[in-house]
N, CA, C and O atoms as a DFTB+ gen file, in Angstrom:
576 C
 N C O
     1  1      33.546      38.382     -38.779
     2  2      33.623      36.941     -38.688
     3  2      33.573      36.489     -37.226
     4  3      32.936      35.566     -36.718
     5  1      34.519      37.493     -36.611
     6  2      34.815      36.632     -35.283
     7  2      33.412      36.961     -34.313
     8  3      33.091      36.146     -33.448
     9  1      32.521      38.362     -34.559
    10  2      31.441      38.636     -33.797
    11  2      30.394      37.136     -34.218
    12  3      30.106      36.217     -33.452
    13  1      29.992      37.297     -35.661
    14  2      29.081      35.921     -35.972
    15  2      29.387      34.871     -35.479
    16  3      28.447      34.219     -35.024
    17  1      30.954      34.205     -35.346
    18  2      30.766      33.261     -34.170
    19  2      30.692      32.957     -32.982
    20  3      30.410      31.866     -32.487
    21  1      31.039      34.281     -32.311
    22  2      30.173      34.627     -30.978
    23  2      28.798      34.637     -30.701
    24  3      28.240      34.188     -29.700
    25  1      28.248      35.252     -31.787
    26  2      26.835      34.930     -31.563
    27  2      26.267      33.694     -31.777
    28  3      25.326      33.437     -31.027
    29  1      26.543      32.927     -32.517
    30  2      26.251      31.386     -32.981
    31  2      26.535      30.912     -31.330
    32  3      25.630      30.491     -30.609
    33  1      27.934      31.063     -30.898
    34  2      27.814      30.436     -29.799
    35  2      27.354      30.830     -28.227
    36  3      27.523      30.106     -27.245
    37  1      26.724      32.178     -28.241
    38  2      26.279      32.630     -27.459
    39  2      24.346      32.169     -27.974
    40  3      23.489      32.015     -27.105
    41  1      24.164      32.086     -28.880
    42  2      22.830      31.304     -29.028
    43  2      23.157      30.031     -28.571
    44  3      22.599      29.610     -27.557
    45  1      23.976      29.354     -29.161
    46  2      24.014      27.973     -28.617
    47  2      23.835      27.136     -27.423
    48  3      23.255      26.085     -27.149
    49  1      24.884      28.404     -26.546
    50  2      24.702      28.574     -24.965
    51  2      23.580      28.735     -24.410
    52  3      23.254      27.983     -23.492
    53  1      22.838      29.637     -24.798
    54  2      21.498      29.596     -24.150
    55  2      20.593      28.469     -24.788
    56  3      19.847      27.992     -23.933
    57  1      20.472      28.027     -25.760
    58  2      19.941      26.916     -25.931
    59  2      19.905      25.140     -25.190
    60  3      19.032      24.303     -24.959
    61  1      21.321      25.238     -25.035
    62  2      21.860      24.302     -24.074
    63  2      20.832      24.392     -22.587
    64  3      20.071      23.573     -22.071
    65  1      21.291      25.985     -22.168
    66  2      21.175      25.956     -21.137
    67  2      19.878      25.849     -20.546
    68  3      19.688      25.421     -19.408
    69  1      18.680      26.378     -21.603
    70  2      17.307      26.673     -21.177
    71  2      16.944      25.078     -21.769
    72  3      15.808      24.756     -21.420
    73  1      17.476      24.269     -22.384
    74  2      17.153      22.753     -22.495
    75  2      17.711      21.621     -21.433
    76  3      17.449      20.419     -21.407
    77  1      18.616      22.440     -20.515
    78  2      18.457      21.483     -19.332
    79  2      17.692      21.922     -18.149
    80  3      17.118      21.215     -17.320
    81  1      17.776      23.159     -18.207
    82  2      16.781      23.811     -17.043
    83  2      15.093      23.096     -17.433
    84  3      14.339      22.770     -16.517
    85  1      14.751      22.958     -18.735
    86  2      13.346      22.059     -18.864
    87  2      13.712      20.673     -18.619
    88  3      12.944      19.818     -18.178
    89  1      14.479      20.567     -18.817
    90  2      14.489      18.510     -18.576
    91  2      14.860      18.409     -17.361
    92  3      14.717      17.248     -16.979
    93  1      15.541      19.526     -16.063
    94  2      15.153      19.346     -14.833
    95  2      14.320      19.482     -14.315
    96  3      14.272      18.799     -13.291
    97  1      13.072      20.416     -14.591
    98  2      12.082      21.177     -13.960
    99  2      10.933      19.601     -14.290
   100  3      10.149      19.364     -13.370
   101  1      10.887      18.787     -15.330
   102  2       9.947      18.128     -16.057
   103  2      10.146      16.310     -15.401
   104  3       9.318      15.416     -15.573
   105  1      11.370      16.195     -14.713
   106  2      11.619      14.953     -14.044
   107  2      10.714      14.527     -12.819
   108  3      10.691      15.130     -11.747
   109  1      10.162      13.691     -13.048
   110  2       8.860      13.659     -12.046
   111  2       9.644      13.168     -10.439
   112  3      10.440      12.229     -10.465
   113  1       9.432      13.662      -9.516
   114  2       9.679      13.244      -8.167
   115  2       8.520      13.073      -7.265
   116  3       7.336      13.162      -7.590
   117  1       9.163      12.731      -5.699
   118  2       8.194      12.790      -4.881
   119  2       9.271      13.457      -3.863
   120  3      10.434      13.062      -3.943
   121  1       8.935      14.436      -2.926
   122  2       9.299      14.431      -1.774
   123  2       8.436      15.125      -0.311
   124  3       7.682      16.084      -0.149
   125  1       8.952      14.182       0.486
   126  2       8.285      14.166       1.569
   127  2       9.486      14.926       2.891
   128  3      10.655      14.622       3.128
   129  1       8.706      15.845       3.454
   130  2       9.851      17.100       3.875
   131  2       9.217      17.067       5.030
   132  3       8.248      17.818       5.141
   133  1       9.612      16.157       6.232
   134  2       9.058      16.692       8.182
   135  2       9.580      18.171       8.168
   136  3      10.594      18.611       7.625
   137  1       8.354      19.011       9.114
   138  2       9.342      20.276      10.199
   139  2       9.543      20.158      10.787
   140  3       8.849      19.443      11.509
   141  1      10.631      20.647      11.207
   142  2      11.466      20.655      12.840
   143  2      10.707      20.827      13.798
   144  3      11.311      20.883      14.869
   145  1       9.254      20.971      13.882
   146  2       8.546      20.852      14.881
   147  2       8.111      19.940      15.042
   148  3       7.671      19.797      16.183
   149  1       7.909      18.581      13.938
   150  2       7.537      17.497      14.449
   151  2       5.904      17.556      14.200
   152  3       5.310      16.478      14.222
   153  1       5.329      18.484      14.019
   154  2       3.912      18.586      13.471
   155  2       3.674      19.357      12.642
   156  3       3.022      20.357      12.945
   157  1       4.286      19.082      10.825
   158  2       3.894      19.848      10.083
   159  2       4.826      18.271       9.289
   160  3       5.742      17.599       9.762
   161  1       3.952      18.121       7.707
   162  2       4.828      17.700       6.584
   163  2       4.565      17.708       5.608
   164  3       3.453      17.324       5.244
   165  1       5.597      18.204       4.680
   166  2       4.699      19.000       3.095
   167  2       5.439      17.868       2.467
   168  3       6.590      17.439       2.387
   169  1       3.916      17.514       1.954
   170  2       4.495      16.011       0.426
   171  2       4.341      17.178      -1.010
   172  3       3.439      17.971      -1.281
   173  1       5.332      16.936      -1.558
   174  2       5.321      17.962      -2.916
   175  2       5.627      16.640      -3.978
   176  3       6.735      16.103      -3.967
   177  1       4.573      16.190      -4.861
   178  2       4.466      15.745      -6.419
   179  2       4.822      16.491      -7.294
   180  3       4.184      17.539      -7.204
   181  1       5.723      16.505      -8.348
   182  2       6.031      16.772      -9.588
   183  2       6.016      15.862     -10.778
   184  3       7.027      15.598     -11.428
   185  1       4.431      15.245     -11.112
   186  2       4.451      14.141     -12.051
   187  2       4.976      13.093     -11.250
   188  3       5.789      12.328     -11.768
   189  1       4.603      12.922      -9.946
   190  2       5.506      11.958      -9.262
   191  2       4.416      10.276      -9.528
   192  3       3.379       9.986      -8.932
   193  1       5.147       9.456     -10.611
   194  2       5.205       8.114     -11.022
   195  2       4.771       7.164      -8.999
   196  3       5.004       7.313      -7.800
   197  1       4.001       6.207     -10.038
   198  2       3.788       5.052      -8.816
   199  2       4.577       4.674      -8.092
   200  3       5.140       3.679      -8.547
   201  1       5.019       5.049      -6.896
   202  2       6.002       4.503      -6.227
   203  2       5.740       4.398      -4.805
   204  3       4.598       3.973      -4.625
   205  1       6.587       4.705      -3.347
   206  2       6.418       5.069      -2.125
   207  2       7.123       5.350      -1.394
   208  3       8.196       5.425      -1.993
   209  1       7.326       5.685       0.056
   210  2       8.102       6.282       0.363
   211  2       7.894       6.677       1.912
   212  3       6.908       7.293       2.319
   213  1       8.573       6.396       2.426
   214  2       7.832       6.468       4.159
   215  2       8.893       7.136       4.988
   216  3       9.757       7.798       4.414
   217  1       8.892       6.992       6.515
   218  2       9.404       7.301       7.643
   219  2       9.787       8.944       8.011
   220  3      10.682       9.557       8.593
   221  1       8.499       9.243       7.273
   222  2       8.527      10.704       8.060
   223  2       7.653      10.511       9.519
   224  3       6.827       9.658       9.840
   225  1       8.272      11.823      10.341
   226  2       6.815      11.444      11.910
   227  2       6.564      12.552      11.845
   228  3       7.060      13.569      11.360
   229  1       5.437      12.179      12.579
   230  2       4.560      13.449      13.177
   231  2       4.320      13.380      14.833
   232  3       4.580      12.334      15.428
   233  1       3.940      14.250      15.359
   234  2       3.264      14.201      16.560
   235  2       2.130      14.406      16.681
   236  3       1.827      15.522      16.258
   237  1       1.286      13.820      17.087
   238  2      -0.328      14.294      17.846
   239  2      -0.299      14.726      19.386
   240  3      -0.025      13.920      20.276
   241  1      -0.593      16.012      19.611
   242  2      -0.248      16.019      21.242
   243  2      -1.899      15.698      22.129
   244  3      -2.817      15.439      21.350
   245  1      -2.122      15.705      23.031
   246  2      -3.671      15.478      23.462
   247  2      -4.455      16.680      22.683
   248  3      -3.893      17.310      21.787
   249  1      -5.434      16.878      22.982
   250  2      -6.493      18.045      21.910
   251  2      -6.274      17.871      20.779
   252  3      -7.294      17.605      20.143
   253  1      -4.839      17.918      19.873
   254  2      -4.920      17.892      18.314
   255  2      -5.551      16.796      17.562
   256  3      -5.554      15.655      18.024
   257  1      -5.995      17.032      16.620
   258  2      -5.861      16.506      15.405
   259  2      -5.260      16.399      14.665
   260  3      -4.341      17.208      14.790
   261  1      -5.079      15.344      13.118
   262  2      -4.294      15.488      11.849
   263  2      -5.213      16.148      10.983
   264  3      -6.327      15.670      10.768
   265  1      -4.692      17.573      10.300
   266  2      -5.507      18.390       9.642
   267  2      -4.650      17.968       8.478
   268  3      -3.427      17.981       8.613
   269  1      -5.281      17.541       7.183
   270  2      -4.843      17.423       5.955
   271  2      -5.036      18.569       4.908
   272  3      -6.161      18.519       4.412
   273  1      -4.398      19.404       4.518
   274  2      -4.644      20.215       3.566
   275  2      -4.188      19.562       2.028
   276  3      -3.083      19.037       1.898
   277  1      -4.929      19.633       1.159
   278  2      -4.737      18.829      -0.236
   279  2      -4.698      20.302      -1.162
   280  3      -5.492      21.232      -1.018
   281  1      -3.748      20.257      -1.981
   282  2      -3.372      20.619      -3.376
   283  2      -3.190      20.341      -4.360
   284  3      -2.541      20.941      -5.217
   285  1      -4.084      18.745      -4.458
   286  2      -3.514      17.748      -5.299
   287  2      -4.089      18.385      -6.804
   288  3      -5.236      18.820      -6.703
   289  1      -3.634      18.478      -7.831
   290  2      -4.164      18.595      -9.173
   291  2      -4.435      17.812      -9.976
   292  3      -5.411      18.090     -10.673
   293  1      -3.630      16.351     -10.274
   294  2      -3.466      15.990     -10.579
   295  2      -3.350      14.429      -9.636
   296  3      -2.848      14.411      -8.512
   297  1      -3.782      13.455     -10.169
   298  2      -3.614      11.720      -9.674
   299  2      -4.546      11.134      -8.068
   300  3      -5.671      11.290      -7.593
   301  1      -3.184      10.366      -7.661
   302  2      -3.734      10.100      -6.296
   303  2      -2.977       9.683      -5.463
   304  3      -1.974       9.049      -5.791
   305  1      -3.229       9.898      -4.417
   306  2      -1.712       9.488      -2.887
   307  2      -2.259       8.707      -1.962
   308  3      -3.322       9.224      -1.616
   309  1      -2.059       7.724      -1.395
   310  2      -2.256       7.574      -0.696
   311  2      -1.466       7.741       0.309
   312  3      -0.265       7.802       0.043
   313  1      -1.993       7.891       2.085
   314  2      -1.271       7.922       3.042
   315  2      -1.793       6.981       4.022
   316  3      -2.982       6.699       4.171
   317  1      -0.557       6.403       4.843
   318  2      -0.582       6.219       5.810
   319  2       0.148       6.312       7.085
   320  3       1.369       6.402       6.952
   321  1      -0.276       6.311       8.211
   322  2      -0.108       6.555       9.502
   323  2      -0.376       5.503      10.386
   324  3      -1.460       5.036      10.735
   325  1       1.063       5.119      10.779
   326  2       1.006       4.174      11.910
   327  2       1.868       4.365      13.141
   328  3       3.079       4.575      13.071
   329  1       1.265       4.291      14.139
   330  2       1.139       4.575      16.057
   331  2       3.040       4.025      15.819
   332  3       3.507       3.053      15.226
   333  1       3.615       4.989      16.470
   334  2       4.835       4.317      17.016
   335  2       5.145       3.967      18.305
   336  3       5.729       4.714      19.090
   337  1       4.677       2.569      18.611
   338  2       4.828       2.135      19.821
   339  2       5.979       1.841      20.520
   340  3       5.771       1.182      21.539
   341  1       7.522       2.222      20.213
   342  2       8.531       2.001      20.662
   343  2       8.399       2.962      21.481
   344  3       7.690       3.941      21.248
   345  1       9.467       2.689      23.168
   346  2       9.613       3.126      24.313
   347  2      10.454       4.600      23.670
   348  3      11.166       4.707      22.671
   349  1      10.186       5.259      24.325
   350  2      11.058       6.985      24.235
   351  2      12.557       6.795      24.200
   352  3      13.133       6.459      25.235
   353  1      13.161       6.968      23.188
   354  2      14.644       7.123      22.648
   355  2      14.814       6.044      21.787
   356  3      15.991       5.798      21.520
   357  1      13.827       5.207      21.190
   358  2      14.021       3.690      20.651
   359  2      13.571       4.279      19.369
   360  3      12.448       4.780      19.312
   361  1      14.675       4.255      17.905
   362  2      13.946       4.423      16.591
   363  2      13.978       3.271      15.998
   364  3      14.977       2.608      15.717
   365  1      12.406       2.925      15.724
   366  2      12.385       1.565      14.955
   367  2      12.303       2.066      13.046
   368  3      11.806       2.994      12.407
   369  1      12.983       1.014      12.784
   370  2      13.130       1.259      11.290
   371  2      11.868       1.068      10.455
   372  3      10.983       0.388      10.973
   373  1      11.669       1.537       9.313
   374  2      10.270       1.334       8.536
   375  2       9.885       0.044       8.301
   376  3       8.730      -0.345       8.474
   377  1      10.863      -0.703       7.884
   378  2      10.436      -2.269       7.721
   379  2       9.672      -3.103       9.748
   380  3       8.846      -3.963      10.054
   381  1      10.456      -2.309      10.407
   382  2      10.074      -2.720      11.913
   383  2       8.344      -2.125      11.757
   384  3       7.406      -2.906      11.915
   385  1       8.194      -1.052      11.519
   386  2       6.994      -0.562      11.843
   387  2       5.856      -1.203      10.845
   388  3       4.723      -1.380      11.292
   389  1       6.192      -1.570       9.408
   390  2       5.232      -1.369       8.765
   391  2       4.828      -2.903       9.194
   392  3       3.642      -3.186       9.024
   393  1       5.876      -4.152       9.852
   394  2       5.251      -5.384      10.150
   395  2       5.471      -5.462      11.436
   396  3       5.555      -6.637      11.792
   397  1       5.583      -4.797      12.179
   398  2       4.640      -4.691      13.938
   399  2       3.287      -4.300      14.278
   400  3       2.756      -4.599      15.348
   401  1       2.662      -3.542      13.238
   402  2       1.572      -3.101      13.310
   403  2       0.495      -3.565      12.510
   404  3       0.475      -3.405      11.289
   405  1      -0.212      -4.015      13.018
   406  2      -1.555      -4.679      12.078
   407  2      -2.429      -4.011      11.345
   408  3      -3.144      -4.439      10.438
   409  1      -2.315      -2.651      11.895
   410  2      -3.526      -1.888      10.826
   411  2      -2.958      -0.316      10.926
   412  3      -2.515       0.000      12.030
   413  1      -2.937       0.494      10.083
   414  2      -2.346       2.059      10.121
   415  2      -3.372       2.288      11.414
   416  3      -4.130       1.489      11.963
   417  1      -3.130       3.526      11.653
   418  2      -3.915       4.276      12.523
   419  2      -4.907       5.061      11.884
   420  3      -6.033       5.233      12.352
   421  1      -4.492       5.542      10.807
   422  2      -5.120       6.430       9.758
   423  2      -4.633       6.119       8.110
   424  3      -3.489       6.358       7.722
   425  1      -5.762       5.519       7.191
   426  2      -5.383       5.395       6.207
   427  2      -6.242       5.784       4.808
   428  3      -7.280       5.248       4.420
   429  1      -5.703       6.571       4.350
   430  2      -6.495       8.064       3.306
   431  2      -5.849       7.461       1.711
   432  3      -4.884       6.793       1.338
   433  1      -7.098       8.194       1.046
   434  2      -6.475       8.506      -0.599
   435  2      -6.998       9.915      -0.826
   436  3      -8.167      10.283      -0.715
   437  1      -5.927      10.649      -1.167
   438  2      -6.069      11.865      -1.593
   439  2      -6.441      12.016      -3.341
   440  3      -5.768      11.409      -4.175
   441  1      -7.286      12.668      -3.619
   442  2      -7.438      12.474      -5.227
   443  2      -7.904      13.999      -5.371
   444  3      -7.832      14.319      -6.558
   445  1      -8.272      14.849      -4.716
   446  2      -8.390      16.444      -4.667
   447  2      -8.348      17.123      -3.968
   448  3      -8.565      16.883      -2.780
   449  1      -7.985      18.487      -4.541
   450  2      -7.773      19.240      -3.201
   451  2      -8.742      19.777      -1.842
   452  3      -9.908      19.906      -2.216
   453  1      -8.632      19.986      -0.945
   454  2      -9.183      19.956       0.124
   455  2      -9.077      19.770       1.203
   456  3      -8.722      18.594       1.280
   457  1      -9.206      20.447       2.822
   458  2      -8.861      20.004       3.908
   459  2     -10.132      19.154       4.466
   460  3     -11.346      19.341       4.383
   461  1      -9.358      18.164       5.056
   462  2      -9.957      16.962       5.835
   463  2      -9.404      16.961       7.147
   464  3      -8.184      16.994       7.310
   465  1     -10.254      16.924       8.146
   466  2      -9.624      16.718       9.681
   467  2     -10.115      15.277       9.823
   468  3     -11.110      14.663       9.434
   469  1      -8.872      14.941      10.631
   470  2      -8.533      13.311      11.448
   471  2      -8.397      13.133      12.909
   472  3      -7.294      13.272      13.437
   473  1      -9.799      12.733      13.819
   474  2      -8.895      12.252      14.697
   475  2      -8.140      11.210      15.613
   476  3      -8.622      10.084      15.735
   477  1      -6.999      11.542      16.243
   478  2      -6.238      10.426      16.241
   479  2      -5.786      10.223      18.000
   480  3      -5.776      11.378      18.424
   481  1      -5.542       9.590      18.776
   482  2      -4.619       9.092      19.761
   483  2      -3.441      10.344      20.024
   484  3      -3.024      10.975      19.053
   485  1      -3.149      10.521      20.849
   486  2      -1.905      11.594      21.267
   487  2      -0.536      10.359      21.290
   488  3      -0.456       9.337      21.972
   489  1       0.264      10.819      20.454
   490  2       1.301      10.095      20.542
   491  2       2.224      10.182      18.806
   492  3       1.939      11.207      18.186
   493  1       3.081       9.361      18.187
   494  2       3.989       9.653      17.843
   495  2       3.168       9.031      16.497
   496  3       2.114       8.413      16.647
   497  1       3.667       9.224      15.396
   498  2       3.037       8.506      14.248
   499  2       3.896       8.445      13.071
   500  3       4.402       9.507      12.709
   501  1       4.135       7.426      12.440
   502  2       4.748       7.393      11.168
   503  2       4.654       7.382      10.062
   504  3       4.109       6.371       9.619
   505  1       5.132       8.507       8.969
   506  2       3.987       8.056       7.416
   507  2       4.360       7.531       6.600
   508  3       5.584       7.465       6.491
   509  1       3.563       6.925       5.666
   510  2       3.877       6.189       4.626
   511  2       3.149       6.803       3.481
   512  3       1.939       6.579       3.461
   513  1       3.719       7.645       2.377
   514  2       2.792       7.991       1.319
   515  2       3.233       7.280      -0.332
   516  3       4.287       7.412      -0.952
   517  1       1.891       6.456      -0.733
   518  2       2.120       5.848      -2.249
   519  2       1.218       6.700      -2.910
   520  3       0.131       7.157      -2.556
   521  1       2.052       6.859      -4.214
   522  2       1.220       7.394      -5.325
   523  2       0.564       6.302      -5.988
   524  3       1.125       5.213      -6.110
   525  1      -0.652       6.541      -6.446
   526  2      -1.380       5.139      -6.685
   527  2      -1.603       5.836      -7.964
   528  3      -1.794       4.956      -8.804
   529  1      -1.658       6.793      -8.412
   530  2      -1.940       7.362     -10.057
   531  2      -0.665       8.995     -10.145
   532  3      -0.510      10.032      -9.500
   533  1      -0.209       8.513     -11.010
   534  2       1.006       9.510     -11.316
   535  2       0.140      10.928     -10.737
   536  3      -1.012      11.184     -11.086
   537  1       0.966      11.787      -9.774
   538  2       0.325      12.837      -9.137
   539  2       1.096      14.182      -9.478
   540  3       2.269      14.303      -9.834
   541  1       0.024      15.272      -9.255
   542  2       1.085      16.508      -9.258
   543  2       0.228      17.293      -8.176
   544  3      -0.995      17.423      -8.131
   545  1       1.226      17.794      -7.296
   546  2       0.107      18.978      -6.550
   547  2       1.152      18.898      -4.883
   548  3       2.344      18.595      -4.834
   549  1       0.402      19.207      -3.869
   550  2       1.193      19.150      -2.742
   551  2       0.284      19.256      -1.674
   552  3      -0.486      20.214      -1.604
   553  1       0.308      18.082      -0.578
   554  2      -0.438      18.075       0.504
   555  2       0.526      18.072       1.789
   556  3       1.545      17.401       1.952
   557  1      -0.041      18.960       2.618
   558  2       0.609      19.771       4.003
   559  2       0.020      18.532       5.401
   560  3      -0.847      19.152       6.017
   561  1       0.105      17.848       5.709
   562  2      -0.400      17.485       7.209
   563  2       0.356      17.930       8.438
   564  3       1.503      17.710       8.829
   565  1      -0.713      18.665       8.950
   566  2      -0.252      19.253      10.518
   567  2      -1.366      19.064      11.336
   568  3      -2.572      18.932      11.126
   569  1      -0.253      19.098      12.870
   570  2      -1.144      18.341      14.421
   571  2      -1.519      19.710      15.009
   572  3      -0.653      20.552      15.247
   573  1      -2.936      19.935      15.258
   574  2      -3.663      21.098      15.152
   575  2      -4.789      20.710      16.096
   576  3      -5.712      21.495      16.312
């Protein structure tokens, strides 16, 4: 008696458990992850819904470019990149940047995978990425 209801509830348990591990894995996000170097940033989609999401930076140093690597599988992203013209030690907030500036510096829709080179001005840059069609996949931009 007492083994059969161990097992009932040792099935149960794993049932539980492998039914929240899918309803976490299946929650659509977006995240947008700078490196500590300041020239690298991996956007990772998981079914990530229309939304947006900004104030990561990058650097462009003189010679580089923005090299876009796309993994997208699924939807579409857009990005943008706008010049941060504040003096050295000054962080302006996203709402400061996105209405100080009249036009991105660089402004893309990603819809497949593929690298695309950009080039840009040496100096500091800020991104802004919207999903414009529910996306899945992951695009890398680094100053190269």
């Amino acid at each position: 008696m007492y083994k059969r209801l161990f097992t009932i509830f040792l099935v149960s348990l794993t049932i539980l458990i492998l039914a929240g591990c899918q309803e976490k894995s299946s929650k659509p996000e977006l995240e947008v992850m700078p490196n500590d170097d300041s020239n690298t940033i991996s956007i990772t989609a998981t079914k990530a819904g229309i939304s947006g999401i900004g104030g990561a930076g990058i650097t462009i140093a003189e010679g580089q470019q923005l090299v876009i690597d796309s993994a997208l599988s699924k939807g579409s992203i857009q990005l943008k990149l706008f010049r941060d013209d504040e003096p050295a030690g000054v962080d302006a907030s996203v709402d400061e940047i996105l209405h100080t500036n009249d036009a991105p510096a660089l402004d893309v829709t990603i819809k497949t995978a593929g690298t695309t080179e950009h080039p840009l001005q040496p100096g500091e840059y800020t991104l802004f990425v919207n999903v414009l069609e529910k996306a899945t996949g992951t695009i890398i931009l680094s100053a190269k």
